[in-house]
C-alpha positions as CSV (number, residue, x, y, z in Angstrom):
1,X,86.0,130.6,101.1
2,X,85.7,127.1,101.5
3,X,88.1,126.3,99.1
4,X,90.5,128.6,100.8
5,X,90.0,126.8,104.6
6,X,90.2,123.3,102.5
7,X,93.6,124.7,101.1
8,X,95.1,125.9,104.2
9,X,93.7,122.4,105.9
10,X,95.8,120.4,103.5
11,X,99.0,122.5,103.8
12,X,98.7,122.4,107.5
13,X,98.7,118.2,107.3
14,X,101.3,118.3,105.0
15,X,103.9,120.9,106.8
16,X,102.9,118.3,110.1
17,X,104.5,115.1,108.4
18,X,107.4,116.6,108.4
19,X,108.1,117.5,111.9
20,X,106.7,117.2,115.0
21,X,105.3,120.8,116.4
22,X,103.8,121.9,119.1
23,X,100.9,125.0,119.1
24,X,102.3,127.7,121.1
25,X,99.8,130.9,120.3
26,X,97.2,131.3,117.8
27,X,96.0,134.6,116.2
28,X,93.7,135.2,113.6
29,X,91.3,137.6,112.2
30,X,88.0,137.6,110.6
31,X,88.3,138.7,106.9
32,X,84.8,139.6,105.3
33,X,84.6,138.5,101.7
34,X,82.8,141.9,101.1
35,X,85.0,144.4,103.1
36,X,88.6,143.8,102.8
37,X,88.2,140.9,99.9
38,X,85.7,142.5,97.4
39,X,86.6,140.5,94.3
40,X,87.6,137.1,92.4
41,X,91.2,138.5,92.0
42,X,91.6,139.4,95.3
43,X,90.8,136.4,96.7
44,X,93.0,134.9,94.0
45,X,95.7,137.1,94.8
46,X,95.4,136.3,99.2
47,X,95.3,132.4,98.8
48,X,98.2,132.5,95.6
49,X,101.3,131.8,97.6
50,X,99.5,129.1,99.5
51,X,98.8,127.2,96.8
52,X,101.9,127.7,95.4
53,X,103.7,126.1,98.1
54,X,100.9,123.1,98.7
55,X,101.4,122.1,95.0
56,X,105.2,122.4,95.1
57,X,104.8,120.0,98.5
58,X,102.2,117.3,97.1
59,X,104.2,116.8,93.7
60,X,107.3,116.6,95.1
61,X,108.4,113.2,93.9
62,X,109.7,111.4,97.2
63,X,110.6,107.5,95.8
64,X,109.5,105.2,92.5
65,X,107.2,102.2,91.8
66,X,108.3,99.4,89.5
67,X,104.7,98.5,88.5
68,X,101.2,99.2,89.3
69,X,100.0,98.2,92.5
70,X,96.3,97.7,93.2
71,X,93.9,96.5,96.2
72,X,92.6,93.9,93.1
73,X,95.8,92.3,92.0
74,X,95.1,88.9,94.4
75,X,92.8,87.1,96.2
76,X,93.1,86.9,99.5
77,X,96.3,89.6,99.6
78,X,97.7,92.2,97.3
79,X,100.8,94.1,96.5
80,X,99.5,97.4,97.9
81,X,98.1,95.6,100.8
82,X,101.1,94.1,101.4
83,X,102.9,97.5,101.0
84,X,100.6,99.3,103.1
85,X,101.0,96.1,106.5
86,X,104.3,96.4,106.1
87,X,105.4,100.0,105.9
88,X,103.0,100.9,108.7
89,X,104.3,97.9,111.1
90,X,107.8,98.9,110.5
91,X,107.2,102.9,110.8
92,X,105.6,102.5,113.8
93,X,107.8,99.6,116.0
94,X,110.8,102.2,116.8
95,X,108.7,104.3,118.3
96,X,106.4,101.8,119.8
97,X,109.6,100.1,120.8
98,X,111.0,103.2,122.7
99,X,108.0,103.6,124.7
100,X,107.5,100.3,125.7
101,X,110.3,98.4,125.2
102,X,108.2,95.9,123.3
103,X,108.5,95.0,119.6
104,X,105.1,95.2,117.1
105,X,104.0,91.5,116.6
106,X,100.8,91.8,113.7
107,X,99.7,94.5,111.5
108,X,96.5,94.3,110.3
109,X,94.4,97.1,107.9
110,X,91.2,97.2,106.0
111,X,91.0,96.4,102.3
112,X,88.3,99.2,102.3
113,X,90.7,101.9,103.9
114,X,93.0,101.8,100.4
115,X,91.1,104.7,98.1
116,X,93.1,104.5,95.0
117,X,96.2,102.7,93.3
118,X,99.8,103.6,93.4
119,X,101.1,104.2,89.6
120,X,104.3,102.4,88.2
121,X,106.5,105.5,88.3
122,X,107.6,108.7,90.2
123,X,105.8,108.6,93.8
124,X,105.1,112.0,95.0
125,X,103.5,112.9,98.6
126,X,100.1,112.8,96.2
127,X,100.2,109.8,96.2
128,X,99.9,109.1,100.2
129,X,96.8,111.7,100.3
130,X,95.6,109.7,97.1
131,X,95.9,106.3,98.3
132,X,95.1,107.1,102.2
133,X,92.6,110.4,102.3
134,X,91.4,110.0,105.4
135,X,92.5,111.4,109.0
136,X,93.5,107.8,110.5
137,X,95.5,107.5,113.0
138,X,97.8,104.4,114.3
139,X,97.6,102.8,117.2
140,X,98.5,99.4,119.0
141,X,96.8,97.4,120.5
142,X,98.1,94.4,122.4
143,X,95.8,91.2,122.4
144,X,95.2,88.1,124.3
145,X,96.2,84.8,122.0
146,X,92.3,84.2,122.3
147,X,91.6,87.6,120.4
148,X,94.5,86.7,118.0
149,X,92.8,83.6,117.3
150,X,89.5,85.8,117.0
151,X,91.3,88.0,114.3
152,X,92.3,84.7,112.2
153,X,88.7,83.6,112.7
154,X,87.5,86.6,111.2
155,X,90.0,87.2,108.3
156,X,89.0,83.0,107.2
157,X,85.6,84.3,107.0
158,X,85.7,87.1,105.2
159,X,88.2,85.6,102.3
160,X,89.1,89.2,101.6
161,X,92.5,90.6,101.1
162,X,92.7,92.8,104.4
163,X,96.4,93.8,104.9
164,X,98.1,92.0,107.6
165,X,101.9,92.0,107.9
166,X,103.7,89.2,110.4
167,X,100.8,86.8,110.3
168,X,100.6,83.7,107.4
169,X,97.6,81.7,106.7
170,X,96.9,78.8,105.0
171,X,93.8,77.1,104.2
172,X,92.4,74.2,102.4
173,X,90.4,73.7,99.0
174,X,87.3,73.9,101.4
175,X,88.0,77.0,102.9
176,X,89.4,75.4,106.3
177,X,92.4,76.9,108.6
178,X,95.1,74.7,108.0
179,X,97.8,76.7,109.5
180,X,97.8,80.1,111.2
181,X,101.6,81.8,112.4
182,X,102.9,85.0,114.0
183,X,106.6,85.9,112.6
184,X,106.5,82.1,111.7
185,X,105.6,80.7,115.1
186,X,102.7,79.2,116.5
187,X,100.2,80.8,118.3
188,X,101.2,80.9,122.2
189,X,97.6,80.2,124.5
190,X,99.2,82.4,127.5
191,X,101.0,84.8,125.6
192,X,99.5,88.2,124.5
193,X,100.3,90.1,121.3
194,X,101.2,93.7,119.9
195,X,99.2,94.0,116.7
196,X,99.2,97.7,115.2
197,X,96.2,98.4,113.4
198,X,93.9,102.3,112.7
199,X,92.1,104.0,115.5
200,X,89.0,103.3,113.3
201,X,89.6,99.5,113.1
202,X,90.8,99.3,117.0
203,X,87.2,100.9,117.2
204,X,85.5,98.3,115.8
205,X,85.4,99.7,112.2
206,X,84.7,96.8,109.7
207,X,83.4,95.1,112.9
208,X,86.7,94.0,114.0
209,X,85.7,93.3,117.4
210,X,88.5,91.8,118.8
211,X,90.8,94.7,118.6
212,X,87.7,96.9,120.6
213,X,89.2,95.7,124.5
214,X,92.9,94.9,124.5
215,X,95.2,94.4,127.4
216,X,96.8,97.6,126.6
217,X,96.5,100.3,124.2
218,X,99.3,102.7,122.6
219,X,98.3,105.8,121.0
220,X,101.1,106.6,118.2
221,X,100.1,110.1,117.8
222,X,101.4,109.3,113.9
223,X,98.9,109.1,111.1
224,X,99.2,106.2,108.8
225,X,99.2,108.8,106.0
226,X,102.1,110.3,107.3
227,X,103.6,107.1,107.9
228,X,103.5,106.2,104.2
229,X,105.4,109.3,103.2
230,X,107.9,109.2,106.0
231,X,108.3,105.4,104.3
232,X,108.3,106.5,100.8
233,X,111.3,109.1,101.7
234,X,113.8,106.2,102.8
235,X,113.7,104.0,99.5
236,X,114.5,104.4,96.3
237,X,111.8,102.0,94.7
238,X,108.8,100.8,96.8
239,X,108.6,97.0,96.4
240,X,105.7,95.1,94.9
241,X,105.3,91.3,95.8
242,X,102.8,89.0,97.1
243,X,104.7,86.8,99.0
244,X,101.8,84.0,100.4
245,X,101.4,85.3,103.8
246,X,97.4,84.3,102.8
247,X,97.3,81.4,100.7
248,X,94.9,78.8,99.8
249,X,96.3,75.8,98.9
């Protein structure tokens, strides 16, 4: 039985990326296993069509990958890092865009959040549940220049390849900021700043702290699993660069 709720779970998420809906009713009945189900093959036979239709959905191939792109392939940034930023930043500024009339600034992601590799080759919606299995959703968060600084502070630290997408760093031999831009411009003291990020991480997740109080916060309602497939459905072949938007020179 738990196989069969795990079943209809997943084809639930998957018919949801496509549209938005809205619950109107829900029905349901309880089906014993020993009354009306009574064997293997019946049980079989009830949850058949749904899987049929989940599998036809989760291998449907919906764009292509020149190469293989890994959360390992660089230092401080990575192709699949730098997908992932990037995709999520541009899904979500039209629609942050239309509610506030304000364009998305910074994304920023955990390195931890990416679960597995995207395959040079066909990209199927799989590959979205594969990559990003968990429920996160996307939010954004807009921050003081003080907290932006705080993010930098915290990204120099760590030396890890966290995704970010419209923020470049550069810093010495010695492990010093050199340089630290937003879409190529300084930092502005009395300015504040949209940077879309998870719900886990604007909770403090990884202990990103200065996401946790923000001058304003927009709730997307769009998961960032979602967001990858509706991505992957508008190009023909995802690409795979590292492009020094975290360097050390």
């Amino acid at each position: 039985m738990r196989k069969i709720i795990a079943l209809l779970a997943i084809f639930i998420a998957i018919s949801c990326s496509k549209e938005k809906q809205s619950v109107s009713k829900i029905e349901g009945k309880r089906i014993n296993i020993n009354d009306s189900i009574t064997t293997n093959q019946e049980i079989e036979d009830f949850i058949k069509p749904f899987r049929k239709r989940i599998q036809e959905d989760m291998n449907k191939v919906l764009s292509y990958a020149s190469k293989d792109m890994h959360k390992n392939d660089g230092k401080l940034e990575t192709t699949i890092g730098n997908l992932m930023a990037d995709l999520v930043k541009s899904q979500s500024e039209p629609i942050y865009k239309k509610r506030t009339e304000k364009s998305i600034d910074i994304c920023i992601l955990n390195h931890g959040g990416i679960r597995a590799p995207i395959q040079a080759g066909p990209i199927k919606t799989r590959t979205a549940f594969n990559v990003m299995p968990f429920e996160n959703s996307i939010v954004v968060a807009e921050l003081t220049a003080e907290n932006v600084h705080g993010m930098i502070d915290y990204l120099v630290k760590a030396k890890r390849a966290h995704p970010i997408s419209g923020l470049t760093i550069k810093l010495d031999q010695n492990d010093k900021l050199v340089e630290a831009l937003v879409n190529g411009k300084p930092i502005e003291a009395n300015k504040t700043y949209a940077v879309v990020t998870s719900d886990y991480l604007q909770n403090g997740g990884d202990r990103m702290d200065f996401l946790k109080n923000p001058e304003s916060l927009e709730i997307l309602d769009y998961k960032i699993r979602n967001a990858m497939i509706d991505y992957f459905k508008t190009v023909d072949t995802i690409p795979a660069k590292l492009d020094g938007r975290f360097i050390q020179q």
